[in-house]
GULO-813402 format. One line per field, with one value per atom (N, C-alpha, C): x, z, y; residue in three letters; atom name; residue number from 1. Coordinates in Angstrom, 1 decimal, decimal comma. Layout:
N
X	[X|...]
Z	[Z|...]
Y	[Y|...]
aa	[ALA|...]
at	[CA|...]
i	[NUM|...]
% end
This chain:
83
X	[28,3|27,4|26,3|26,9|25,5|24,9|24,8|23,9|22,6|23,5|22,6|21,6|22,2|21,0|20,1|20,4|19,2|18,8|18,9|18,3|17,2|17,4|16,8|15,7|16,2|15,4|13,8|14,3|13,3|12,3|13,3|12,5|11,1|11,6|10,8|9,7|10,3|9,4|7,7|8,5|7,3|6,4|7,1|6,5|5,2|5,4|4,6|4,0|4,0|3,0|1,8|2,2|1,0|0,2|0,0|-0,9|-0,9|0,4|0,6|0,3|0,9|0,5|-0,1|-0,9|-1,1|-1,9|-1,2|-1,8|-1,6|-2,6|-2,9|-1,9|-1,0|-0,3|-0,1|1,2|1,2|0,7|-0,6|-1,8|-2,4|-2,3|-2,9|-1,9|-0,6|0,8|0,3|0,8|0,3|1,2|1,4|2,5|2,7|4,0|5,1|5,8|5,8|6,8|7,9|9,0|10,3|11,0|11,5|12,1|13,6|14,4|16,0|17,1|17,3|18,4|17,1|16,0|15,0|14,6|14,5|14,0|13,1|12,1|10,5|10,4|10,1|10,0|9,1|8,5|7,6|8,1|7,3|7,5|6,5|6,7|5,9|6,8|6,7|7,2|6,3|6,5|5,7|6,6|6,0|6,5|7,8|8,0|8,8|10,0|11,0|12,5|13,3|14,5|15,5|15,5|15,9|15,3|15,7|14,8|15,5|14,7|15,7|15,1|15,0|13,2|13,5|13,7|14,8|15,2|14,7|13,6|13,2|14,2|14,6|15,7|15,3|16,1|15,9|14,7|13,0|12,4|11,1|11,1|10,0|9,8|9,0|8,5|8,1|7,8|7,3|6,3|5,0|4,0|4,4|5,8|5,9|6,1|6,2|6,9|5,2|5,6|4,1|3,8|2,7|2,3|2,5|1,9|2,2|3,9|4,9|6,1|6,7|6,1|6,4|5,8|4,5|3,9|4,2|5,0|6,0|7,1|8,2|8,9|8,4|7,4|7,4|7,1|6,2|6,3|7,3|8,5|9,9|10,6|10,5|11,9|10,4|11,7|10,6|11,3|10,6|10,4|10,0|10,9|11,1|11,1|10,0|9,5|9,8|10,0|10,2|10,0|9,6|9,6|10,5]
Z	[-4,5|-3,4|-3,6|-4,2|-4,4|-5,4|-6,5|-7,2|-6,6|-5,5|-4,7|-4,0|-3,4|-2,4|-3,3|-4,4|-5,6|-5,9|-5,9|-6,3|-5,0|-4,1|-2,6|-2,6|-2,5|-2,9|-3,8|-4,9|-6,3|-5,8|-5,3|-4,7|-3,1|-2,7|-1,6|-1,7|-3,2|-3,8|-4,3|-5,2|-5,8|-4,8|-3,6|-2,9|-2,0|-1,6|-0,6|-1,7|-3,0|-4,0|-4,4|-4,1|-4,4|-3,7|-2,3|-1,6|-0,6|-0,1|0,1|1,9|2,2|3,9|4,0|3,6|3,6|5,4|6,1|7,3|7,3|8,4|8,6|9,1|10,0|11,5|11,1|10,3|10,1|10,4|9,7|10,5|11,5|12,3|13,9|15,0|14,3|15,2|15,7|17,1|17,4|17,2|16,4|16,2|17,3|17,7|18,5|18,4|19,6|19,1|20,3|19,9|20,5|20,3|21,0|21,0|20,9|20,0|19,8|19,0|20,3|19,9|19,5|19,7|19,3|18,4|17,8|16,9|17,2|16,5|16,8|16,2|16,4|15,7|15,3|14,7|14,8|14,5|15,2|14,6|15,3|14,9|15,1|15,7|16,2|16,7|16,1|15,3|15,2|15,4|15,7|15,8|16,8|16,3|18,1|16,9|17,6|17,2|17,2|16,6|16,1|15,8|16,7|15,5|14,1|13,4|11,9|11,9|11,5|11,5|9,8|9,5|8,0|8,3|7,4|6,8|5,3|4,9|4,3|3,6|2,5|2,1|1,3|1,2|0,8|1,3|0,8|1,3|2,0|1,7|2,3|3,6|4,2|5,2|5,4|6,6|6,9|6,6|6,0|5,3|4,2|3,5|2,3|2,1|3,1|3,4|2,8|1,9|1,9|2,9|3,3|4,5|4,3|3,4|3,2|3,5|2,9|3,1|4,4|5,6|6,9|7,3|7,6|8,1|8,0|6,7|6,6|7,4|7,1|8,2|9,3|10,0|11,5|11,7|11,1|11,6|12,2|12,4|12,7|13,2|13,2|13,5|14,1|15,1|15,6|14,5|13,8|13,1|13,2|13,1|13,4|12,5|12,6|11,1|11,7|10,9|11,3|10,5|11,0|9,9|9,2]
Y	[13,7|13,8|14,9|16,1|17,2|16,5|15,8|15,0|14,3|13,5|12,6|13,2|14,9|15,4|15,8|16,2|17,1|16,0|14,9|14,0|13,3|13,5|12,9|14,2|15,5|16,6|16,8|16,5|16,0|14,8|13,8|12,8|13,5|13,9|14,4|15,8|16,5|17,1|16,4|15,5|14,9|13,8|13,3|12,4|13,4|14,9|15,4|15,7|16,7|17,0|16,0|14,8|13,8|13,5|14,3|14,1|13,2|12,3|11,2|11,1|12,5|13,1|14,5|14,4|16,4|16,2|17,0|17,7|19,0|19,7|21,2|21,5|20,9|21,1|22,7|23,1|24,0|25,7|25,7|26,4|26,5|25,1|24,7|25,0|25,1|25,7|27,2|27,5|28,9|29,4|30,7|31,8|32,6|32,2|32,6|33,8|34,8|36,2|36,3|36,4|36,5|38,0|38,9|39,9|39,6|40,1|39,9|41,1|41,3|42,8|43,7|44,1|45,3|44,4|43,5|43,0|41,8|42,1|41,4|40,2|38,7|37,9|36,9|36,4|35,7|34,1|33,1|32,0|30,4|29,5|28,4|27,1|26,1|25,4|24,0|22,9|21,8|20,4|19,5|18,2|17,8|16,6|16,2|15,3|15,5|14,3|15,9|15,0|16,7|17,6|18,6|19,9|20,4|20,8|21,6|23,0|23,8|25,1|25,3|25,6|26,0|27,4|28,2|29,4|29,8|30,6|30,7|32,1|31,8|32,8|34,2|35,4|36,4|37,3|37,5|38,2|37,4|36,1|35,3|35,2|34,2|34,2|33,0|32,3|31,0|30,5|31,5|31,2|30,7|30,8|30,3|28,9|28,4|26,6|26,0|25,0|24,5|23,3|24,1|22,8|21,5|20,8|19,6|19,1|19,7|19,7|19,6|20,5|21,1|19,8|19,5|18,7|17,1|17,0|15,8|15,5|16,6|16,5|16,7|17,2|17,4|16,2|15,0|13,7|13,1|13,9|13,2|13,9|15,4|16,5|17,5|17,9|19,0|20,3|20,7|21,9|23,5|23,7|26,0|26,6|27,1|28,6|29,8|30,9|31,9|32,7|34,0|35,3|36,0]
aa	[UNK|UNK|UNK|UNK|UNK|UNK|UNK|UNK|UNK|UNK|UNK|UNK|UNK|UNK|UNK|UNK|UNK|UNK|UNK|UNK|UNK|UNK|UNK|UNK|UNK|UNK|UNK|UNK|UNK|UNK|UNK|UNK|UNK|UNK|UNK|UNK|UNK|UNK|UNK|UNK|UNK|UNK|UNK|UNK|UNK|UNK|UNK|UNK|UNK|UNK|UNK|UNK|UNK|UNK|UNK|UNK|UNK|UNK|UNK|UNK|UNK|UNK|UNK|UNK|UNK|UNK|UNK|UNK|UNK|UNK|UNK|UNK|UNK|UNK|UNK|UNK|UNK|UNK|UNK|UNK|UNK|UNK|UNK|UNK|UNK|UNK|UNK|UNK|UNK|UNK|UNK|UNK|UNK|UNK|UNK|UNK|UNK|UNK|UNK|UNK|UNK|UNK|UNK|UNK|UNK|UNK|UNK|UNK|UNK|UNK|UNK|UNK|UNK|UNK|UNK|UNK|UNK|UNK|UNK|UNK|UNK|UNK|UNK|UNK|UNK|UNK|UNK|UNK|UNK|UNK|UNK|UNK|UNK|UNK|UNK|UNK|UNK|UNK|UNK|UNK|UNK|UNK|UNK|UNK|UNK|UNK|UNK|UNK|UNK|UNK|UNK|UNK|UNK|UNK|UNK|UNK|UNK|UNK|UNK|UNK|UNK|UNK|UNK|UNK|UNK|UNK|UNK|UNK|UNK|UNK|UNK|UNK|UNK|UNK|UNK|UNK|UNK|UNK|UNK|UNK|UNK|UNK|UNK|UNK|UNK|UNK|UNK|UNK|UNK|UNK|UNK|UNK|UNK|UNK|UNK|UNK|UNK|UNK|UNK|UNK|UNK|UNK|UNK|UNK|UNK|UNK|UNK|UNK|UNK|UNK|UNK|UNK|UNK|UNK|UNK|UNK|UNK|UNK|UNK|UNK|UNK|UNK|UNK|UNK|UNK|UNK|UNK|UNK|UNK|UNK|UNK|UNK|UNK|UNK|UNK|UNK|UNK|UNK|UNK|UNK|UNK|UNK|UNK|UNK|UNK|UNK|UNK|UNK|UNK]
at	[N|CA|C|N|CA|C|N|CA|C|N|CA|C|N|CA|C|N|CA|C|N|CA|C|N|CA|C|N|CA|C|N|CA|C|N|CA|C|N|CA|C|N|CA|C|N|CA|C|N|CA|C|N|CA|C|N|CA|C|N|CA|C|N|CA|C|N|CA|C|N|CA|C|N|CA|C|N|CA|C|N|CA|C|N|CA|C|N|CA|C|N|CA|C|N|CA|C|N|CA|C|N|CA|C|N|CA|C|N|CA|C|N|CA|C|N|CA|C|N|CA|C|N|CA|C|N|CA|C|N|CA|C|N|CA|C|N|CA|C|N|CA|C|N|CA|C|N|CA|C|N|CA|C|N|CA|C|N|CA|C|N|CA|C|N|CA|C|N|CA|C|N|CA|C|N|CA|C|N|CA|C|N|CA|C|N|CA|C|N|CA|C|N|CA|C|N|CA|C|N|CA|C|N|CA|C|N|CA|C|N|CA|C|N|CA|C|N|CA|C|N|CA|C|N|CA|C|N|CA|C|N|CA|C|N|CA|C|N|CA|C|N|CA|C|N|CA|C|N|CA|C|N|CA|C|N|CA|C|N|CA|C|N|CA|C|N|CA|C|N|CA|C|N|CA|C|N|CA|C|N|CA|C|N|CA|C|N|CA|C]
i	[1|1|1|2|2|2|3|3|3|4|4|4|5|5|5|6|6|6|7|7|7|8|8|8|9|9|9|10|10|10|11|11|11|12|12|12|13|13|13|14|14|14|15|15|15|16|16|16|17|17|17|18|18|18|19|19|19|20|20|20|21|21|21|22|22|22|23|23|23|24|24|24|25|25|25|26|26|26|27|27|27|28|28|28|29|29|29|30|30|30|31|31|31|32|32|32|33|33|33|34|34|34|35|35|35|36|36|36|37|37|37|38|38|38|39|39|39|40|40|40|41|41|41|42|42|42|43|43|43|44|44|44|45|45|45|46|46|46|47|47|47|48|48|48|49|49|49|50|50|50|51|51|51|52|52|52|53|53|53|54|54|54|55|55|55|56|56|56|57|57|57|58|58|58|59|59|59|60|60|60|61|61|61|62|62|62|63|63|63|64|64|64|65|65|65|66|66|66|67|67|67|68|68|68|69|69|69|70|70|70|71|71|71|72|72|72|73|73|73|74|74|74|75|75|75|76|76|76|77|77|77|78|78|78|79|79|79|80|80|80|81|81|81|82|82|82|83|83|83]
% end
């Protein structure tokens, strides 16, 4: 089964890299700030269905998602970036 998802992965890599839906949404999303336990947060809200929250791991940030990517899924899932 982890074959399959690296493989659905790869697939969804190379389908948004080609250009196939590039939208802005991403950048047109207004950034959002939340306070939590003293801690400040930033983030964006795009698109409508299920949500998925991207977690951008270790020291990145939601700027790092490439739009084209985000803007795919949000076609379908409402989508949560965060700092």
């Amino acid at each position: 089964m982890h074959g399959r998802f690296s493989l659905f992965l790869c697939g969804l890599i190379l389908f948004v890299s080609c250009g196939c839906a590039v939208h802005q949404r991403q950048q047109d999303a207004p950034l959002q700030a939340a306070e939590v336990n003293g801690v400040h947060l930033g983030y964006r809200i795009l698109g409508n269905g299920p949500p998925l929250l991207l977690i951008m791991g270790y020291a990145g940030t939601m700027d790092v998602w490439d739009p084209a990517m985000v803007s795919e899924l949000a076609l379908q899932r409402t989508v949560i970036l965060y700092r």
